[in-house]
N, C-alpha and C positions, 0 to 999 in steps of 0.2 A: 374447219376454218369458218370465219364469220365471214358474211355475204359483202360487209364495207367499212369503213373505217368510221363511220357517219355515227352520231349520233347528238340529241338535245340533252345534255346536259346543262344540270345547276352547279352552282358553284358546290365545291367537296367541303368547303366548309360548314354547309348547311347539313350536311350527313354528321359533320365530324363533331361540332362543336352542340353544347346544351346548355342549359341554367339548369343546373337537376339540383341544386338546390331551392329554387324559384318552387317547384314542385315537387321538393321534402323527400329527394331520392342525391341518397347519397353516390357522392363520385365512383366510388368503387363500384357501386349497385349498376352504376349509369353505362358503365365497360359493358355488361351484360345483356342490356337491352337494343335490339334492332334499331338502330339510326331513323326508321321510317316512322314507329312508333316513336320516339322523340321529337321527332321534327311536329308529330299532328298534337302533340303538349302545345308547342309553341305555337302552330297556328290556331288551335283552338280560341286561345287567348284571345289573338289577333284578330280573327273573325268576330267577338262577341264584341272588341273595344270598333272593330268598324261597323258593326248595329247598335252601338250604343248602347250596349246591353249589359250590366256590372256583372262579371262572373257572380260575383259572392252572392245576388240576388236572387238568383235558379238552384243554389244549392240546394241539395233536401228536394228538387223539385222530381216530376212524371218525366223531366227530358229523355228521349228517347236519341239513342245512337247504334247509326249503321255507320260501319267500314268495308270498303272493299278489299278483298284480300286475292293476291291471284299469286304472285314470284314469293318466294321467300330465301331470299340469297345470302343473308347475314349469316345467320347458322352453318350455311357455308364455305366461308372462308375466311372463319374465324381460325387462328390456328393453337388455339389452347384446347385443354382437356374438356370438354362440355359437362356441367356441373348441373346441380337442381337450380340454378338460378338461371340457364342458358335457357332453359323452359321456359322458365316463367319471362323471360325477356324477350324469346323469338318466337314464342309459341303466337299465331295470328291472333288467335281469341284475342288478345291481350292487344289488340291495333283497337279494338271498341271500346273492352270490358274495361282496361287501364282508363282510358279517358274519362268512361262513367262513375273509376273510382278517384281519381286525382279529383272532380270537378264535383265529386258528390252527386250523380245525376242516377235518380232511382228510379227511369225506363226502362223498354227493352232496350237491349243493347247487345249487337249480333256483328260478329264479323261474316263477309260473304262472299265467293268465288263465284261469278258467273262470266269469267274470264273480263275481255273485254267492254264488256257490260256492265262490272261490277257496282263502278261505282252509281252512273245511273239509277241501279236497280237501287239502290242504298236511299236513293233521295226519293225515289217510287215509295218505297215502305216508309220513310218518314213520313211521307202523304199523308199514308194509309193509318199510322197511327194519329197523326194530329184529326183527320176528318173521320175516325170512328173515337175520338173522346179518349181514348188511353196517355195522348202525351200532348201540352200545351205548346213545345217545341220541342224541335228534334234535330239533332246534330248528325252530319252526312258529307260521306264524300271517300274519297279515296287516296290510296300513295304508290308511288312505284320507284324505286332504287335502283337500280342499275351497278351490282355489287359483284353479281358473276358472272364471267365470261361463257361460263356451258348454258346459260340459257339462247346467249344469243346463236352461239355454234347450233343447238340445237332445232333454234328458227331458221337460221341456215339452210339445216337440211331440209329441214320443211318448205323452202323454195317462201316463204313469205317477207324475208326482208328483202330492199332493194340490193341488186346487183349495184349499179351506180351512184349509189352514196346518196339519194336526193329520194323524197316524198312529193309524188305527181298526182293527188287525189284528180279523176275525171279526164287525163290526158292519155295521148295514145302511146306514149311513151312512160307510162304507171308500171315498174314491174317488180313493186313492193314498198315497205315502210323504212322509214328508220328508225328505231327506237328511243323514247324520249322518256327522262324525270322528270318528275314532277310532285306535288302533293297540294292537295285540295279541299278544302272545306265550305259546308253554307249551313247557314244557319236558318232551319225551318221555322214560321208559326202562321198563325192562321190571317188574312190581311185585318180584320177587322180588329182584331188584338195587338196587331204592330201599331195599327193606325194609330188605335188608343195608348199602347203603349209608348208612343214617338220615337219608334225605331225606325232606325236608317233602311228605306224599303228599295230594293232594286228593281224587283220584277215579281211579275203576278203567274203560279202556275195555275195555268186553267182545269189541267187533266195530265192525266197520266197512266199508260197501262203497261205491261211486261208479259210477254206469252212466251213458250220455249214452240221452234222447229218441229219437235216429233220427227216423223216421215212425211211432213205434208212438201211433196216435191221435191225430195231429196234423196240421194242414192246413199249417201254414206254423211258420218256423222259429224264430221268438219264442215260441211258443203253449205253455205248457206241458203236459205229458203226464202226467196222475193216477196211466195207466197203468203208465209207465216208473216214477214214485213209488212206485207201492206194490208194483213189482220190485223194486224198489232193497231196499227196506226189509223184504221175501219173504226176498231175498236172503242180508242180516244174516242177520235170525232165524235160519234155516237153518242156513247156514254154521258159524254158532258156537253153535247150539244152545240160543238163549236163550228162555226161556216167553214168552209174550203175556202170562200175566197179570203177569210180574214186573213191567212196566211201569206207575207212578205218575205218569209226569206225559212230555208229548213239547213240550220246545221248538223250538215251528212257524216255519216260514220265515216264513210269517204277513208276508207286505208291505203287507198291507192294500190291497190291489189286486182290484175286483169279482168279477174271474176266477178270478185266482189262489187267493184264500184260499179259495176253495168246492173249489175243485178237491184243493187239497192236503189238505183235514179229512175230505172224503169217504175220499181214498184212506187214511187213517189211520183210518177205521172199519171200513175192509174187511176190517182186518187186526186191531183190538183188541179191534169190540164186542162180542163172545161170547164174553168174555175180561173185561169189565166187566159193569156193572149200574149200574141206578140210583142205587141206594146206593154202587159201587164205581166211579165212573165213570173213566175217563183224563182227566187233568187237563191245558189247553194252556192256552201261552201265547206270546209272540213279545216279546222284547227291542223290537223296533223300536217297540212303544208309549212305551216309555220315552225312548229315544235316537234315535230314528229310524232308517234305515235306513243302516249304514255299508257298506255293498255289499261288496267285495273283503275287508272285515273284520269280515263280520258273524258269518260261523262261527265265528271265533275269538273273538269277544264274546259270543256267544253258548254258548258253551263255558267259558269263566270264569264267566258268568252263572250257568250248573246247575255249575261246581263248588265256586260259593260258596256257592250254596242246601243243595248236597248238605254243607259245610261246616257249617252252620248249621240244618240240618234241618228248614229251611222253604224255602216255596212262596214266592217273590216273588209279587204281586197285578199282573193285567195294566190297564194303565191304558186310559179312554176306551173300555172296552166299556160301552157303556149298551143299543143294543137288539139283541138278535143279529139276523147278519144269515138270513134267509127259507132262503134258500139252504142254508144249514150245518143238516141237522135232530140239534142235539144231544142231543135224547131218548130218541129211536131209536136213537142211534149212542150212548148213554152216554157222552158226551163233555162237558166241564165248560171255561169259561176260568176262569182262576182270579182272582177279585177282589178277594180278600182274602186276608192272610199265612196260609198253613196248615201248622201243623206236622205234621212227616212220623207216622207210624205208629210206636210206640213198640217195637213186636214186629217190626219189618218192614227188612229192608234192602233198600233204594231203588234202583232201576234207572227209568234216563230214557234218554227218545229225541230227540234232535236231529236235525230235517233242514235242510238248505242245498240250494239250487236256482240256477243261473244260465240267465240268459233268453237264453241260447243251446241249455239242455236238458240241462249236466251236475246230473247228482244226484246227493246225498251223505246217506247217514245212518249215524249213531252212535248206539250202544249204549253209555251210563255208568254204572255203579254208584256205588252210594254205599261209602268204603275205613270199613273197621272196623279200626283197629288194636288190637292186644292189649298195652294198658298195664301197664308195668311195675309191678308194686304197689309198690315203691319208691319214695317218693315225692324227690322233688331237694331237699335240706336244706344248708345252706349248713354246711361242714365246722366242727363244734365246737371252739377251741381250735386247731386243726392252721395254718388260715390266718389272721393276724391281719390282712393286707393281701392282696389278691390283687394280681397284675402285670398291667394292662389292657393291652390289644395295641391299637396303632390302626395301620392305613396308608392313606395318601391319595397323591392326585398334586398336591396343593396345599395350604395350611396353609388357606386360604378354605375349604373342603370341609370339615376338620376344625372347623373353626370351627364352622360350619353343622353340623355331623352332631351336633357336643356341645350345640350350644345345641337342635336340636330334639330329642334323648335326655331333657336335663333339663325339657323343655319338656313333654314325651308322656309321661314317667315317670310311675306310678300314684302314690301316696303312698309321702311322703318314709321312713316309717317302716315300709316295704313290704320284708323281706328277703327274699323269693324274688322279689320282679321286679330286684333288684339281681343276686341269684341267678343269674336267666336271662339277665340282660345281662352279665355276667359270663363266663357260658358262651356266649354266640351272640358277643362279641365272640374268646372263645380258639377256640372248634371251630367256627364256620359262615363267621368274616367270612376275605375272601382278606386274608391278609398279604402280598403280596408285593409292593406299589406301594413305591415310590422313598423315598415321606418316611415315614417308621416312628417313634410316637408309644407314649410308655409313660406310664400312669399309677398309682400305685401306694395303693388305697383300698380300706378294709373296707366303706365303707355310702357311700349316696346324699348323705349331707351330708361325707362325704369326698368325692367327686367333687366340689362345687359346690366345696368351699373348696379344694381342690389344684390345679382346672383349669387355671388359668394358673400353678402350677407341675410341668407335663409336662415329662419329657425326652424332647428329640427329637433325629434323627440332626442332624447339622450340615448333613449333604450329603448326595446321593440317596443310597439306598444300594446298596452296592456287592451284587455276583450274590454268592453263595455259594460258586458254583464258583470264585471266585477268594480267596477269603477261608481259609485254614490254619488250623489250633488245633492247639497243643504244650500240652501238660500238662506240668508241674515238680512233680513230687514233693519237700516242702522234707525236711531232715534231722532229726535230733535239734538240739531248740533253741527254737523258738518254740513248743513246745506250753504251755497253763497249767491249772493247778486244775478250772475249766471248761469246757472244752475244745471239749464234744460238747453242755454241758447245756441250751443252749437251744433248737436244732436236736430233739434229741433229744425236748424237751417238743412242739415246736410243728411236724414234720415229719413224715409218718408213711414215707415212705419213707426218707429218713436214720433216724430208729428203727428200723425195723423191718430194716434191713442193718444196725446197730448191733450189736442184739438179737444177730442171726443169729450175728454174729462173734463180740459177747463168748461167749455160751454154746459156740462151737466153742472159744475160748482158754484157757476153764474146765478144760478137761478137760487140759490142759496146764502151767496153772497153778496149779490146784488153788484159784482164789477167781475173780470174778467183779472184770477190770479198773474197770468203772466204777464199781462200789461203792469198790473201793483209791482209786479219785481223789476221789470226796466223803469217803472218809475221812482224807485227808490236811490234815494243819494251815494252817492260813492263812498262817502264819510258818515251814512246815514247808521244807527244798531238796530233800525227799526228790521232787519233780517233774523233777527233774533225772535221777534214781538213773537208770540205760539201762532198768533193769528194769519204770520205771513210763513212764520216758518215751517209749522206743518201740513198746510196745502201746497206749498212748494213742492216739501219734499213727499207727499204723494204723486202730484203731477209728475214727480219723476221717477219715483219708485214704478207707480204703474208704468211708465213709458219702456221703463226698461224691464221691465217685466216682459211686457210682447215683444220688443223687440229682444228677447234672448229665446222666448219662444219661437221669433218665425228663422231663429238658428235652428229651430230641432231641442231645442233643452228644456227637459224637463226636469227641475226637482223629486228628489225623494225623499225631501223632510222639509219645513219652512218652520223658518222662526225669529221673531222680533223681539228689538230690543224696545222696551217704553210705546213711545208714539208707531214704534215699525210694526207691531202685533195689528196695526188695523190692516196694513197692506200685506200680512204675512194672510192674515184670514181671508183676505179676498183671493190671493192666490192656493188655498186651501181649499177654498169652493165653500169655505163657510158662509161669505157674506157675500149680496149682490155688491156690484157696481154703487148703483145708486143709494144701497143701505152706508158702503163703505163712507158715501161721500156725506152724506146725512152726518155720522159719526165723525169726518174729519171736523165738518164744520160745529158741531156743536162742541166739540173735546178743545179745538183750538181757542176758538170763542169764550169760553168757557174758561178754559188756562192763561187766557190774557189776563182775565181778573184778579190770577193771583202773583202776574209778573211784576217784579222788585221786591214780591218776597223772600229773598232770601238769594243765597251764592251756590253753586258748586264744586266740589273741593276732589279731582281723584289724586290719592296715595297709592305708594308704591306696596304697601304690607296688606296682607290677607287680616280677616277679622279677624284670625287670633291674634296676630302680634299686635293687632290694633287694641284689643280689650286688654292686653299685655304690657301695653305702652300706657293706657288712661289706668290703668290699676298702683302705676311708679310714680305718677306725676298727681300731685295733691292740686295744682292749678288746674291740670287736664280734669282730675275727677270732678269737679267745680262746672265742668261743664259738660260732662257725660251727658243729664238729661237734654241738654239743649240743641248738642247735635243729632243726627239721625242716617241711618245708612240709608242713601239711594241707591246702590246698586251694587251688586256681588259680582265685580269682572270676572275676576279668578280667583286662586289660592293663594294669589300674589296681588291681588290689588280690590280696593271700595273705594266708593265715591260717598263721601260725606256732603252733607247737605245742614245750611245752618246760616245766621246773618254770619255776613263777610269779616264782622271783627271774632268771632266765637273763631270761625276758618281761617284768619290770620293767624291767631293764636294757636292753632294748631299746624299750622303751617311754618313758623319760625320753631316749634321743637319740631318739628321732624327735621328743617334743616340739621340745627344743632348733633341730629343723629345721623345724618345722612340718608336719609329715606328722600326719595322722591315726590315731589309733589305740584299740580298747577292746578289752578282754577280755569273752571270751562266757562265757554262764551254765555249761555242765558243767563239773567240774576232773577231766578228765579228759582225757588223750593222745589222742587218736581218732587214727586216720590215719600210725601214725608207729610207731617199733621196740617202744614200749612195748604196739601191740596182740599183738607173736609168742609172750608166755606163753601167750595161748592157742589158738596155730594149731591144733596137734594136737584140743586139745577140742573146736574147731571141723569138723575137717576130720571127726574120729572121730562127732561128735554129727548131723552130714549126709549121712554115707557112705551109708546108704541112701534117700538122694531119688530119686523114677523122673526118670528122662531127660528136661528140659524142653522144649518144644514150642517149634515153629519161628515166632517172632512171627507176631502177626495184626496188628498194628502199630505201625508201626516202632518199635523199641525204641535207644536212644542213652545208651550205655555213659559213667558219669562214672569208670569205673575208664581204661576205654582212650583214652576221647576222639570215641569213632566209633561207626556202626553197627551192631550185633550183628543178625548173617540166619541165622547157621547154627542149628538145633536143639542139644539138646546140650550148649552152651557154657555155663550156669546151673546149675552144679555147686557142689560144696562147695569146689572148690578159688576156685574165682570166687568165691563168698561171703567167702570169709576176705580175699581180694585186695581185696574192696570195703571190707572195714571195716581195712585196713592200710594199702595205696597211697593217695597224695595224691587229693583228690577233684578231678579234670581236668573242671570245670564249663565252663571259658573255651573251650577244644577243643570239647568237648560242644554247647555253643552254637551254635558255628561250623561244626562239620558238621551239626547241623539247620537251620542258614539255606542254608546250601550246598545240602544236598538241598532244601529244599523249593524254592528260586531256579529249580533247575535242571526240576520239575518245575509250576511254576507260570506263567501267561501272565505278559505286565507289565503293570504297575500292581495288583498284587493285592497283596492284603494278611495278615501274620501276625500272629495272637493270642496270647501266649503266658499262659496261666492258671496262677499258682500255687497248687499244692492246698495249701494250711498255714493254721495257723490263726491265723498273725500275718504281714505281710511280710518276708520277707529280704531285702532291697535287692533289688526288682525293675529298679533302674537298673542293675544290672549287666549285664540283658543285651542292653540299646540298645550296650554299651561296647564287649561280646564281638563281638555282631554288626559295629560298625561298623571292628572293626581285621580283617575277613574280607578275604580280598585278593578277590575277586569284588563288595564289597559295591556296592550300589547305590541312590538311591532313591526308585527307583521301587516298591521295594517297604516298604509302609507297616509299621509295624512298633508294637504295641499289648499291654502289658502290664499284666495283671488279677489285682487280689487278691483272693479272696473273702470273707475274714475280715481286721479288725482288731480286739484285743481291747479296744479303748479307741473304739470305735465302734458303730452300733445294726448289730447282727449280719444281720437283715433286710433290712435299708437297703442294706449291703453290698454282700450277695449279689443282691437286686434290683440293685443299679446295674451290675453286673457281668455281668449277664443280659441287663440292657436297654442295655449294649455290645456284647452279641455278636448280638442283635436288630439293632440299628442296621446293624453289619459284616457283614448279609448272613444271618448263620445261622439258619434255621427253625426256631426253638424250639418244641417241643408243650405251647404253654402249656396245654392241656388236663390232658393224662395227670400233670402236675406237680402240678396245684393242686387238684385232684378225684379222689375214690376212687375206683375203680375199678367201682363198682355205682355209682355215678352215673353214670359214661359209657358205661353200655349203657342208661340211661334215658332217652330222646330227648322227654319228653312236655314240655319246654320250649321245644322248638321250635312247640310250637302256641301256647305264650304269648306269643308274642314282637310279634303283629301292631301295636304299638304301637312296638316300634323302628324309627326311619326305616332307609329306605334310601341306600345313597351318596347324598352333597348335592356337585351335581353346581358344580364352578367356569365357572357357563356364560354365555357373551358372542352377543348379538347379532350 
């Protein structure tokens, strides 16, 4: 028979239920495995997301993992046939070894029975690996189920649980435990690594040692040894040089067992009372009042226990002391249990002692301090004006989890009209939560009643989403043409990284053009074409191209190929690492300057037909051939389309037959030749006004020439003779296209996918280059192929660029939604991580 009806239990749904798809273990697999090993999946999780620690980021790492292992009762009272997968499910190894494999953590990793002690001993050895250099962290702690009745019968007999249903650690009426669940984890590493890492830190362990009984003062081999205790605990102190008096408060093994607890308070007076006093006495207590005794998990419960107290800088009150017991003389030995909540010392920082004993004779004690962090006086203020929407990141491995994690946020949310708890979830969603799960969820909202009212309008991926590593991005620098009036002004008001690379560049262009471009563009007329002039229009559209250039960089994105169309090749080279800054800007201004002299040369003409049908159309038409030499091609879109270049009657005329056939056709905004004989009046000025540019540098990445058609590798080769060739020779965009799918094909697995981002601030037929790509004679498709604009000027500019962000989210790319959307003095301020205890944790999709 069992000794009482008593016991601390968890709810049975936490036994019963798993996401074992969450962790790539199918349902049927999931029958098999011990309910206790499932549950430390799930809290594993839980602990890294409350250190603010991204799983995915430790993977592959030294993390070292101890378990404690003591009951194993599942194996027990299973009642099917036990198969090779009952093994590998209930075998203990597999409470460490599994987690080390689900999580990718390539430490030691040890399951361990030192009964009572186990788990304890488990955070001792993470110690020991982090402060001899084998593991940077280490994962620890312990679980205990409560699955078979013969264990308890068998405590029973052993006379150790209570008769009377209740856990009395230290009273005279102590005469046993009651058995309790539970399961536990912490997450080790060393402080000065948390610090710098801005991990959520609890408490500081000072020391730590473990020594086993022997014979020293004991007759038989249950019987515990006060002596070997208060070594153990000699031993700390010692060791790592910690005061007696620093000690405030020691959470006792305290079983509540007649023997034991006398034995253990003694040997803890041996050690602290001349080190206390009446008035200052050592305060104890023992978890197992409250929860009972969860055996293999009680050190580790009890360690959460003092680093919530130490959090909260009180004393939890020990329950069910009413009469001390005879035995323990706490007077004498200035020893206190604590029965009511006592706040800590307002002058004093706190050091506690925790022991753990198993009834085999291992012992374990630790040394905690209470962490003092040194707050940033900064306080976290939600950016003024700069963000009017932030980009919420979510990722899940089910849309049910997301469901659940939105409805308990708005659920635990302080008040609705609370801007720093929006604040903080804001931030714990960009910098602590992992992104990297399959289904990737974006919401796009300034306050908490934006949240309620957009949440079921989230964009999410379609499909898992894809790795990164397979995923490309080509920048498209567009040409003169889509720039307007506005260009930069919104960005500019509401960005501080697009302003402040703005900034940077007008005042270096100043000094070259003797006025400040973005002041020339608000002062230009509403009804004004001087937008067009090369002179206003291509320092515009640099100040914007570079603008947006760093600001897709301080998202995290990096290009894997750059390439321009016309005027875009000067900012495609700057971003290529071919040309400085100040060279780029050299070359805006003379190229533009320069191309104003040939403005009202001539019209721009693009048609819907590729060169052949074009040379196939002037070959039929006797009026067309009349004027063959007079046009000129500026630019190779695609297979399907050129832009002719020519006075505007020559391009009228061309223009009225292609009606008559049906072809497509408009004229573009400059009147001016670009591309064609009319740029060689001024080759010389050109080649004379860049003669002394230093030597350009050998791409940093890959750089795709719309002058040649191909890859530019050599240094060198971005010279003034090139420059002038760029703004004369046809613009070979169609080619260009086609050897960046080329290379990237050849350089990517299958089924990956290409992004191509247009930096401009209006579209230029981004269909052109699905057109280009698909007449490639290698084409295939297998490789996905995804084209983004950041800007339309007849669209909410925001909106835009968010949707465009939260495509390249989706397609794999790790955006740092942090360093994007917050200043830089806020992201060394981490004091919102201690606010956050009110955001759930992953909400798990879990089945029975």
């Amino acid at each position: 028979m069992i000794s009482n009806s008593k016991s601390g239990l968890i709810d049975c749904k936490h036994w019963k239920q798993f996401d074992s798809l969450f962790f790539g273990i199918s349902s049927k697999e999931s029958e098999n495995i011990d309910p206790q090993q499932r549950i430390l999946y799930s809290i594993l999780w839980e602990a890294l997301e409350d250190a603010h620690i991204k799983p995915s980021e430790f993977r592959g790492s030294d993390t070292s993992v101890f378990i404690r292992s003591m009951n194993n009762d599942y194996p027990n009272i299973k009642n099917t046939q036990s198969s090779s997968n009952d093994v590998l499910g209930t075998s203990t190894t597999f409470l460490s070894n599994a987690l080390s494999f689900a999580f990718d953590l390539r430490g030691a990793s040890l399951t361990l029975d030192t009964a009572c002690s186990s788990s304890l001993n488990a955070i001792h050895l993470g110690c020991q690996t982090i402060l001899n250099g084998q593991s940077q962290i280490s994962i620890c702690g312990g679980v205990n189920a409560l699955l078979d009745p013969l264990v308890s019968i068998h405590y029973s007999r052993l006379s150790i649980l209570s008769k009377k249903g209740v856990s009395r650690p230290f009273d005279i009426d102590a005469d046993g435990y009651i058995r309790g669940e539970g399961a536990g984890l912490v997450v080790l590493k060393k402080l000065s690594k948390a610090i710098l890492d801005q991990d959520r830190i609890y408490c500081v362990i000072r020391g730590s040692c473990s020594n086993s009984d022997g014979q020293n003062q004991k007759n038989y081999n249950s019987q515990p040894s006060g002596q070997a205790q208060y070594e153990n605990i000699q031993q700390t102190l010692n060791r790592f040089d910690i005061p007696r008096s620093d000690f405030f408060y020691v959470e006792a093994h305290g079983t509540s067992t007649p023997v034991g607890d006398p034995i253990e308070i003694e040997g803890l007076s041996r050690i602290f009372k001349d080190h206390h006093s009446s008035d200052n006495p050592l305060y104890i207590g023992s978890l197992k009042s409250q929860f009972g005794h969860t055996e293999s998990a009680s050190g580790v419960a009890s360690l959460i226990k003092v680093a919530m107290m130490l959090k909260h800088r009180k004393l939890s009150p020990n329950i069910n002391f009413i009469n001390p017991n005879p035995k323990i003389d706490f007077d004498n030995w200035n020893i206190k249990v604590v029965t009511d909540l006592i706040d800590f010392p307002k002058d004093q920082t706190i050091t506690i002692g925790l022991n753990s004993f198993g009834f085999g004779g291992s012992n374990c004690f630790m040394a905690i301090q209470e962490y003092k962090p040194i707050h940033d006086q900064i306080h976290d203020q939600k950016i003024p004006l700069e963000q009017s929407e932030y980009l919420i990141p979510f990722s899940v491995k089910s849309q049910l989890s997301f469901d659940k994690y939105i409805d308990e946020v708005l659920r635990n949310k302080p008040n609705i009209d609370d801007d720093e708890s929006f604040n903080d979830f804001v931030r714990y969603q960009c910098q602590s939560k992992d992104l990297n799960l399959p289904i990737r969820i974006t919401l796009s909202c300034k306050d908490w009643n934006d949240v309620i009212s957009k949440r079921n309008l989230m964009i999410s991926s379609d499909s898992e989403t894809r790795s990164s590593d397979l995923t490309s991005i080509v920048y498209i620098f567009c040409g003169q043409g889509p720039q307007w009036k506005e260009i930069c002004d919104y960005l500019y008001q509401n960005n501080h990284i697009f302003r402040n690379s703005v900034q940077k560049c007008d005042n270096l262009m100043k000094e070259y053009f003797g006025y400040s471009i973005l002041e020339k563009l608000r002062s230009i007329a509403s009804d004004s074409n001087e937008i067009y002039y090369p002179i206003i229009a291509q320092p515009s559209l640099f100040l914007f191209q570079f603008g947006m250039m760093n600001l897709l960089k301080s998202w995290g994105i990096q290009p894997d190929a750059v390439v321009g169309r016309s005027f875009g090749e000067v900012t495609s080279a700057l971003c290529s690492g071919i040309i400085t800054l100040e060279n780029a800007i050299k070359i805006v201004y003379f190229r533009s300057t320069l191309q104003q002299l040939t403005f009202g040369s001539g019209r721009l003409l693009s048609i819907g037909i590729g060169i052949d049908k074009y040379n196939e159309l002037i070959g039929k038409s006797e009026q067309l051939q009349s004027l063959k030499d007079k046009i000129e091609i500026a630019c190779f879109n695609s297979p399907d389309s050129i832009i002719l270049t020519s006075d505007e009657d020559n391009l009228k005329t061309i223009q009225n037959h292609l009606q008559d056939q049906g072809i497509f056709s408009a004229f573009l905004g400059p009147p001016c030749s670009f591309h064609s004989s009319k740029q060689e009046s001024i080759r010389d000025k050109v080649i004379e006004s860049l003669s002394d540019l230093p030597q350009s540098s050998t791409p940093k990445i890959p750089f795709f020439s719309t002058v040649t058609g191909q890859q530019m590798k050599e240094d060198s080769f971005y010279n003034n003779e090139y420059i002038y060739q760029n703004l004369r020779q046809p613009v070979r965009f169609n080619e260009s296209i086609q050897s960046i799918y080329q290379f990237i094909i050849d350089k990517q697995q299958p089924n990956s996918s290409t992004i191509f981002i247009e930096i401009s601030p209006h579209p230029t037929r981004p269909f052109y280059i699905p057109q280009c790509i698909k007449a490639t004679p290698n084409y295939s498709n297998n490789n996905k192929i995804t084209t983004l604009s950041l800007i339309h000027k007849k669209k909410s500019i925001p909106e835009q660029i968010q949707q465009t962000l939260s495509q390249l989210y989706f397609n794999g790319i790790n955006l740092n939604f942090q360093s994007a959307q917050f200043e830089s003095k806020e992201l060394h301020n981490s004091s919102f991580k201690h606010r956050t205890d009110w955001i759930p944790k992953y909400q798990w999709d879990s089945q029975e």
